[in-house]
C-alpha positions in Angstrom: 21.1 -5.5 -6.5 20.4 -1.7 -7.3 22.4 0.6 -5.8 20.9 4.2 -5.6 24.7 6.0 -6.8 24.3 3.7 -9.9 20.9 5.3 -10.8 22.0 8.8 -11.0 19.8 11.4 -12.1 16.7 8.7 -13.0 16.2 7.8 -9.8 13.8 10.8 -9.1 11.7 9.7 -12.0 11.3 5.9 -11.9 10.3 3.1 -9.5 12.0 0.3 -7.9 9.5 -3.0 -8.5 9.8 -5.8 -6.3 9.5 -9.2 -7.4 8.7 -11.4 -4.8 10.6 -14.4 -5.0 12.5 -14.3 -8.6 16.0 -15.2 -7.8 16.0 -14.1 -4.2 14.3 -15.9 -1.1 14.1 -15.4 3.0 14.5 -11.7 3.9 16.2 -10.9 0.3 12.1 -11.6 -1.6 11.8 -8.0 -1.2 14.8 -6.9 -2.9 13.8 -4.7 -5.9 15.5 -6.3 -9.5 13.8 -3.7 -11.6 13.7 -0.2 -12.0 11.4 1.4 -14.3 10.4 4.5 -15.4 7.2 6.4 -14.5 6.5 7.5 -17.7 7.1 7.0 -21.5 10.3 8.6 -22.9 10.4 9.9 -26.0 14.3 9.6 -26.2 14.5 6.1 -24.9 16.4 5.1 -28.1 19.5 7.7 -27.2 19.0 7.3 -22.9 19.3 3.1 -23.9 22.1 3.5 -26.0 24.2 5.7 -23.4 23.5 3.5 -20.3 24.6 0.8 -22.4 27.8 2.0 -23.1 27.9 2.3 -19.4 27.3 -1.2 -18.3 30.4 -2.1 -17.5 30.7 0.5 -14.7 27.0 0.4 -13.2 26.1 -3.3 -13.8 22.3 -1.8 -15.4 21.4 -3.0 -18.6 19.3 -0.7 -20.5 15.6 -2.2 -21.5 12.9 -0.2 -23.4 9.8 -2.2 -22.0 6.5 -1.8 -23.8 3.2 -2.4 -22.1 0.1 -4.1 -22.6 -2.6 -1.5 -21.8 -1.1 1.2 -19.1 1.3 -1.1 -17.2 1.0 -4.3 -17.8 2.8 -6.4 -16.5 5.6 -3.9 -15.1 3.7 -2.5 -12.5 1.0 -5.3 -12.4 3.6 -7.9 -11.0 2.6 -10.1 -13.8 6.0 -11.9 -13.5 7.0 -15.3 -12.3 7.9 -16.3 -9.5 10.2 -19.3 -9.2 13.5 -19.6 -9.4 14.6 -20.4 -13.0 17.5 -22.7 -14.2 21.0 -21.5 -13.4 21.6 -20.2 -17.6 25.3 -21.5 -17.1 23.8 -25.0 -16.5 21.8 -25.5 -19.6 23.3 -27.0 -22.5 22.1 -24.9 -25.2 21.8 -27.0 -28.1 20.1 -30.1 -25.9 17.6 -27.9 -24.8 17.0 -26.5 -28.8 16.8 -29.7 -30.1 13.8 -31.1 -27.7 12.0 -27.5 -27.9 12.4 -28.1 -31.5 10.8 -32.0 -31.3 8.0 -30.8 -29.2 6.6 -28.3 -32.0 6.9 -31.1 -34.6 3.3 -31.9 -35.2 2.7 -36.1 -34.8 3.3 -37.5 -38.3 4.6 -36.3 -41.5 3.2 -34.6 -44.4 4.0 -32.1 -47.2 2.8 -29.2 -45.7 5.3 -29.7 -42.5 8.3 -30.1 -44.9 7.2 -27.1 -46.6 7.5 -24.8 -43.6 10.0 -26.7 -42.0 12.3 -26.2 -45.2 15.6 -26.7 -45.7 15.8 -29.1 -42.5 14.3 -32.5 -41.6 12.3 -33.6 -38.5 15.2 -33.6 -36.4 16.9 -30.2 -35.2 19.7 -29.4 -37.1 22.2 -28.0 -34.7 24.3 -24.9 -33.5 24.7 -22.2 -35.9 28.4 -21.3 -36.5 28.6 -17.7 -35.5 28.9 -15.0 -37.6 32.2 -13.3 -38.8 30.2 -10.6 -40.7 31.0 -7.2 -40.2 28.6 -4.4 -40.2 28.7 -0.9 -39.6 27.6 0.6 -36.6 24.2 0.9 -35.9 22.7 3.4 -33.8 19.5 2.2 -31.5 17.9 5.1 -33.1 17.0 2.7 -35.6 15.6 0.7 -33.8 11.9 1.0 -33.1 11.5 1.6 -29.1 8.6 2.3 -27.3 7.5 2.7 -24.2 9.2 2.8 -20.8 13.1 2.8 -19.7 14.0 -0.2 -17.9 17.4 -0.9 -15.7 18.2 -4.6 -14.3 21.1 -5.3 -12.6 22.6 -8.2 -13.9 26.2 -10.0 -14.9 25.6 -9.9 -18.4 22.6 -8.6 -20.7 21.1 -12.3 -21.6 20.4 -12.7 -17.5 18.0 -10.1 -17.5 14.9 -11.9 -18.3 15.7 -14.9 -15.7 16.3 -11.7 -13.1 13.5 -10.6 -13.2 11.5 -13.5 -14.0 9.9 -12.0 -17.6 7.0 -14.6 -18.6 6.6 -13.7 -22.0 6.3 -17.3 -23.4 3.1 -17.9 -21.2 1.7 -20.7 -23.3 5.1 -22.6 -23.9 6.9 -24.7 -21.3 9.9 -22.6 -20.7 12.0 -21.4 -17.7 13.8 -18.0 -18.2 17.0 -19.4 -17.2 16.5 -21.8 -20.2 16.3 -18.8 -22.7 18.9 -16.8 -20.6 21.7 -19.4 -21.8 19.9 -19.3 -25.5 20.4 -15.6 -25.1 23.7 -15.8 -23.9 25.1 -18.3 -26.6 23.3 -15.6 -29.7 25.5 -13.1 -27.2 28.6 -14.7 -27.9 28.1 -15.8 -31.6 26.0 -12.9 -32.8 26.6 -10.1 -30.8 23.0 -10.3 -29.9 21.6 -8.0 -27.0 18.5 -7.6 -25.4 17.3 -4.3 -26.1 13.8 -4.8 -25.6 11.0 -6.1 -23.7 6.9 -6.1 -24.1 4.2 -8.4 -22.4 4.6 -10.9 -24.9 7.5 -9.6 -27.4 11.5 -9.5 -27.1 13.7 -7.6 -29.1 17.5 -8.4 -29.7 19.7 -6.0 -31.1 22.7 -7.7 -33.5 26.0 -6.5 -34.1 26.9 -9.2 -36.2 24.0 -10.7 -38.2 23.8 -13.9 -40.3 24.8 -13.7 -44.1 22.0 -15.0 -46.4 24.1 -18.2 -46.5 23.9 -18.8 -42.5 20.8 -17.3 -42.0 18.6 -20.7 -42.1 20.5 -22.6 -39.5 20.1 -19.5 -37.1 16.3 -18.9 -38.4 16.0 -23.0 -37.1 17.4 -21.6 -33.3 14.8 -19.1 -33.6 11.6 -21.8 -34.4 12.8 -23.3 -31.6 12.7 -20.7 -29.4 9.0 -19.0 -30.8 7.3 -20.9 -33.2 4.8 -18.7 -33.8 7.3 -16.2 -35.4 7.0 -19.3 -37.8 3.0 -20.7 -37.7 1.7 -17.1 -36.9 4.6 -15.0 -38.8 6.6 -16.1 -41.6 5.3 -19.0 -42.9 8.1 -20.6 -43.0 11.6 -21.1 -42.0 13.1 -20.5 -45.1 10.6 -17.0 -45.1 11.8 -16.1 -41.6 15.9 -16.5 -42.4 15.1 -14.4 -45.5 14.0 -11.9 -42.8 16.8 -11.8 -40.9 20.0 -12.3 -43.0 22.3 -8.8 -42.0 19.3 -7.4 -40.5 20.1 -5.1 -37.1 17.3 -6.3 -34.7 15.5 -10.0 -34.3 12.1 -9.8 -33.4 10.4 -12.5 -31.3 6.3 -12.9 -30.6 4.5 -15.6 -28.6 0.9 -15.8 -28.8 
């Protein structure tokens, strides 16, 4: 829940947004879980990193949300409204493994084991997290865009079940489902959520895959958004390429 002290200085220049319904019901459907601002910063990258450092205290993570057209779906309450899945309750790599089945196409042939490459028809588990280390990297390089978001949450990964995000539209997800997949790529990677479009989700990694690890992780991420695979890459072999020691993951669903 947002409390006006927590906002500071930024709470003359953004809006509360209500979302009718998304973890909250009786007289609490009002209660605003998002605070945006009115207008595109063009220092979101340093205002996001700062507020993130300050999580602990204030209990806002930091978002830079990106729009389809003016506000879509920010201001268009183009959210859903159910309640999702309690993320502590979802067994991550159950729930991997059957999104994983349901984009295996019925049958076999030698284009599927082409993009499907190094790994079989069945998933092929957990990743090990990473032990890399990597400099710091600023969110300066990082591409943001678009508007500063806050969400009050326990942890970063629970922000797109708190405010019921539906950027998977055509894929049958529940954000508390890819709140625990967030949360595990937390704990393994050090993989944030550091930004959020109509359709689009960007992570930010402290500790990114090696080349060596990098398929097994790239297989968590077909699972997840296929299309970074059938409408991106190419393949999965293409996409771990793409991501081995690399600072930010990039997901799109079409």
């Amino acid at each position: 829940m947002f409390r006006a002290k927590n906002l500071g200085s930024l709470s003359d220049v953004g809006t509360l947004v209500d979302v009718p319904g998304t973890l909250a019901t009786g007289e609490d459907a009002k209660t605003p879980l998002l605070w945006v601002s009115n207008e595109r910063l063009s220092d979101i990258a340093k205002r996001a990193e700062a507020l993130a450092r300050d999580f602990a205290r204030t209990g806002l993570w930091p978002l830079a949300l990106d729009t389809l057209g003016e506000d879509r779906p920010w201001f268009t309450k183009e959210l859903m409204y159910d309640k999702p899945t309690d993320p502590r309750a979802v067994n991550v790599e159950e729930f991997l493994a059957h999104s994983w089945s349901q984009s295996m196409p019925i049958g076999d042939d030698e284009d599927e084991a082409e993009w499907r490459a190094p790994f079989g028809r069945e998933f092929p588990g957990l990743a090990k997290g990473s032990k890399s280390k990597t400099e710091e990297v600023s969110y300066d390089d990082l591409e943001f865009k678009g508007r500063l978001g806050l969400v009050p949450a326990l942890r970063p990964a629970d922000v797109l079940a708190a405010i019921g995000w539906s950027g998977p539209a055509n894929y049958d997800f529940d954000m508390g489902q890819v709140a625990a997949v967030l949360a595990s790529w937390e704990d393994r990677f050090g993989a944030y959520v550091v930004g959020i479009g109509f359709d689009t989700l960007t992570l930010f990694v402290n500790r990114p895959p090696s080349r060596d690890e990098a398929a097994q992780v790239a297989a968590e991420h077909f699972a997840i958004c296929p299309d970074n695979v059938h409408q991106g890459s190419g393949s999965i072999e293409a996409l771990a390429e793409s991501i081995a020691g690399e600072s930010s993951w990039m997901f799109w669903w079409d």
